[in-house]
Steps between C-alpha positions, in 0.01 A plus 500: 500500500439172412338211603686204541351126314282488184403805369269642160744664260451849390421687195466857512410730222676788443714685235278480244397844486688617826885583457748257615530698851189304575608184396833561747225606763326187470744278511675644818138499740354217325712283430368312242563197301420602153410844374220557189537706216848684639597608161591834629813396700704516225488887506722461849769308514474424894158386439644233245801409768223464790284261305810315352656487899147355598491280244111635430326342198336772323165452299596737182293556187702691235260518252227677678714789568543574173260792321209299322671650144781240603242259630451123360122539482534777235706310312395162558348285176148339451307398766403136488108593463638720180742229389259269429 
């Protein structure tokens, strides 16, 4: 339920390292404005219609789910203390 007037918007974390059932979880008793790190709703297509019907922001960060092999620090150049 909601409260009606002014309210704090909501992030919730989730789908990070929980499937995307948990994001669709969340988002149904929460209700929340934005969810972080949801990267895993694209393994479940309703997940990715909920958020989309919502209109959810979603705080993703590709790069850190890669392996570290595929990382940017282990391939990243000179730091600027060795640069110089």
């Amino acid at each position: 339920m909601r409260r009606r007037g002014p309210r704090l918007k909501v992030t919730i974390h989730t789908g990070e390292d929980t499937p995307a059932s948990f994001v669709i979880d969340t988002i149904r008793l929460a209700n929340p404005d934005r969810i972080g790190h949801g990267i895993h709703i694209l393994e479940d297509p309703a997940a990715v219609d909920l958020v989309r019907e919502r209109g959810l922001t979603l705080e993703v960060q590709p790069l850190e789910q890669l392996p570290d092999q595929f990382s940017l620090r282990a391939h990243r150049g000179p730091s600027s203390q060795e640069a110089v």
